[in-house]
C-alpha positions, -999 to 999 in steps of 0.1 A, spaced: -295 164 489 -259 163 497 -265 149 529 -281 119 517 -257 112 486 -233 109 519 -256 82 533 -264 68 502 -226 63 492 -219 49 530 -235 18 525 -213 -11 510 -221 -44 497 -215 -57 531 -237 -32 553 -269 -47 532 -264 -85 547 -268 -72 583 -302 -87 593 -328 -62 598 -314 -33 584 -336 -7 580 -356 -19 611 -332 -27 637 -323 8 653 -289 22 655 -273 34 688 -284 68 697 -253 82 710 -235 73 678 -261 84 654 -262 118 676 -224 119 668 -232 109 633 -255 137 629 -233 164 639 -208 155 615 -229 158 582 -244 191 595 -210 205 599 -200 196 566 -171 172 579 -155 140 559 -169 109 572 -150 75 567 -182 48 566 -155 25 563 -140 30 599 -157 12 614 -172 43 641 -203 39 631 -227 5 625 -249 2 591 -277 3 620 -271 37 624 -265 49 591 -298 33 582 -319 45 612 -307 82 606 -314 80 571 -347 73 578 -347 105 607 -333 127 584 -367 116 551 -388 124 583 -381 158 588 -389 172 553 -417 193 548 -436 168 524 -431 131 517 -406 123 481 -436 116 461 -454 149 469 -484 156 483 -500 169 454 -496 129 435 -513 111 462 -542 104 445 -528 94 415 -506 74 433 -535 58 445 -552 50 412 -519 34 404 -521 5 429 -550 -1 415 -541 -1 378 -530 -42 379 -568 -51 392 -582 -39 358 -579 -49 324 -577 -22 298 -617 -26 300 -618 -14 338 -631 -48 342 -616 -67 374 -594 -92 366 -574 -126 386 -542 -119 359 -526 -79 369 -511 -62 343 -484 -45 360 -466 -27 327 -497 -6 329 -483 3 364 -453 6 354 -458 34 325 -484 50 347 -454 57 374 -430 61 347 -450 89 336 -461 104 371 -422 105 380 -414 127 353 -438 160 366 -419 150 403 -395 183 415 -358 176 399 -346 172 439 -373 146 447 -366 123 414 -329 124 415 -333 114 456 -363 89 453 -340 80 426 -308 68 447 -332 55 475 -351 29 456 -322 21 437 -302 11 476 -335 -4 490 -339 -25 454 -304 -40 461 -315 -46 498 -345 -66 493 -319 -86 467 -302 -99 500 -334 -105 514 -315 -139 525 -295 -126 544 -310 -96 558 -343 -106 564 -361 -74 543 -379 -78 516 -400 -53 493 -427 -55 517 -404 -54 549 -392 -22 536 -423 -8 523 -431 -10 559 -404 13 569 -403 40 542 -436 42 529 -444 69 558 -418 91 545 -419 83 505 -457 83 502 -472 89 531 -490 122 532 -487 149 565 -523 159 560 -539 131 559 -564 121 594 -564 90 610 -590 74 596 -586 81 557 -553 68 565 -562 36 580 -586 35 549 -558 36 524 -526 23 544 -529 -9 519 -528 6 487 -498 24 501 -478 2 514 -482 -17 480 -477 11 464 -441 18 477 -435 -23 478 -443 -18 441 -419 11 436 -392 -10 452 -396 -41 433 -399 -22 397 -370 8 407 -347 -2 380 -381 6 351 -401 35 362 -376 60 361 -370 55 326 -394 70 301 -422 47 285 -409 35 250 -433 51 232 -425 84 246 -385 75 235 -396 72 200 -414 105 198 -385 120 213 -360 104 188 -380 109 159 -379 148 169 -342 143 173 -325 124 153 -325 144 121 -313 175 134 -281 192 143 -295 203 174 -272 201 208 -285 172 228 -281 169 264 -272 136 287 -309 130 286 -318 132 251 -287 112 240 -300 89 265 -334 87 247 -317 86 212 -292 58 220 -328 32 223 -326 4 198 -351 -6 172 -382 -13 185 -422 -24 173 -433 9 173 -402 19 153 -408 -1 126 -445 6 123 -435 40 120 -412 36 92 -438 16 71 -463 41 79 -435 67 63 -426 47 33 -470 46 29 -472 83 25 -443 85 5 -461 62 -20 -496 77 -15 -479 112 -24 -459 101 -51 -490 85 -66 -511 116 -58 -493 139 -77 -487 116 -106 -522 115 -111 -528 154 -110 -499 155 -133 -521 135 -157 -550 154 -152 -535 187 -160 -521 173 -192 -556 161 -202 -575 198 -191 -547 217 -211 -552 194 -243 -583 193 -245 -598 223 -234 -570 250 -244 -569 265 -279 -542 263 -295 -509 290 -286 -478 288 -276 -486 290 -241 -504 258 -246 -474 240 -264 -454 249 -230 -473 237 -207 -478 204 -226 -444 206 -223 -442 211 -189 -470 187 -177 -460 154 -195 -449 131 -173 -408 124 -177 -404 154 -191 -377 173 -174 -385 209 -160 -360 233 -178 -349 257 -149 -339 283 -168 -377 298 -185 -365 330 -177 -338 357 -188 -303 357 -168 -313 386 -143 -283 400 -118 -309 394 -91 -307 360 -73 -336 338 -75 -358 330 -46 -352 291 -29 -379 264 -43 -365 245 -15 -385 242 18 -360 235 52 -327 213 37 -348 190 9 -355 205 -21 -391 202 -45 -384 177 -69 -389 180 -103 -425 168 -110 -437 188 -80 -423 220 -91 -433 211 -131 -471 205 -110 -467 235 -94 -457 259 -123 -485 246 -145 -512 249 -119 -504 285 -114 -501 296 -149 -536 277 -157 -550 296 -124 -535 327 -144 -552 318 -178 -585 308 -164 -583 345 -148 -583 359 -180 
């Protein structure tokens, strides 16, 4: 990883309008030399002028070719596959002339998260330099697809795959990593709906947040957001409605159908609506009382004069 935040940081705005970078090859001898140098731990000074963006770019590439597995993992290729496919179909699976390609998006967005940390943070910092290089495309001659060309075999590609299931799917690959390219600045943030969840777990606790969880917190107002909080302000109403009407309905079983006692009297008392809950019913005791109050919110006062009453009518219909 270090090795390649080395390469990664040697390229300057400059190196990415030399035509053909990425598939012009360096000079052997100096990319030999180059080589040596970042195995051996040594400061290199890009800037020099030793070495051309040729063969920065062309041992980059040497260096994604030698790891055991490609940056996407062998274990995704399939759902990588399904991906490309995901603009062709409507949410229907029908085909469809007009591709939906936010669907790809928060497919990858999704599949990126279960990658290994090392394989993100990397995939990260090479689509994010290839993204700027098919910006110059002008000048250097690569676009998305010119570049797909080059890296797919060591982003995507898998080592196990034969000849001929290769062939069969080198399209849907190559797309696939032109996609990845094109879209780099998106799909490695989490889909919006997962940000919500996230900040609606977050936001109301005293919790210590790391980078990423500020990141996810720090998301403006959104659709989803607001739907939410209506939803909330629903079951606020439905509840305070709810127990308003049970209210009534226990003043209208104890009047009714409770002779007359002072028991009765109290929990008249206690059930009609307005009437505030005395919290003292009971002798000063030394003994400290037990917490009404679930988490940092406390019962209010017609749940708890709810509460009360329906226990002590559970205890007199016992009797």
């Amino acid at each position: 990883m270090y090795i390649f935040a080395i390469f990664l940081a040697g390229f300057c705005p400059a190196d990415l309008h030399v035509e053909g970078l990425f598939r012009v090859p360096g000079n052997s001898l100096r990319q030999q030399t180059l080589r040596e140098q970042l195995n051996s731990g040594a400061d290199i000074d890009f800037s020099s002028g030793d070495f051309h963006p040729n063969d920065v770019a062309t041992l980059l590439k040497s260096f994604l070719g030698e790891l055991p597995e490609p940056l996407l993992t062998q274990r995704h290729l399939h759902a990588h596959l399904k991906i490309t496919e995901l603009s062709l179909f409507d949410d229907h699976g029908n085909k469809t002339s007009l591709p939906d390609k936010e669907r790809q998006i928060e497919a990858l967005q999704l599949l990126l998260m279960l990658l290994p940390t090392a394989n993100r943070s990397l995939l990260k910092l090479l689509l994010d330099l290839l993204y700027h290089t098919a910006k110059q495309q002008h000048k250097n001659r690569m676009s998305a697809h010119n570049l797909a060309l080059m890296f797919a075999p060591h982003v995507i590609w898998p080592n196990n795959m034969n000849a001929t299931d290769l062939q069969e799917n080198l399209t849907k690959l190559n797309s696939g990593m032109a996609f990845l390219i094109k879209h780099s600045q998106k799909i490695f943030r989490a889909p919006v709906y997962l940000r919500e969840h996230v900040r609606l777990q977050f936001a109301d606790t005293s919790m210590i947040h790391s980078k990423d969880d500020l990141e996810l917190l720090s998301v403006g107002g959104s659709p989803f957001m607001s739907a939410w909080k209506r939803s909330a302000a629903r079951v606020r109403s439905d509840s305070d409605s709810h127990t308003e009407e049970a209210l009534r309905e226990l003043y209208r079983h104890v009047t009714h159908h409770m002779p007359n006692s002072a028991k009765k009297k109290k929990l008249i008392r206690q059930s009609t609506p307005g009437t505030p809950v005395s919290e003292n019913t009971t002798p000063t005791s030394k003994k400290h009382t037990r917490s009404r109050s679930f988490g940092d919110g406390g019962i209010s006062p017609s749940c708890v004069s709810f509460s009360s009453v329906y226990w002590q009518l559970q205890s007199e219909a016992a009797k």
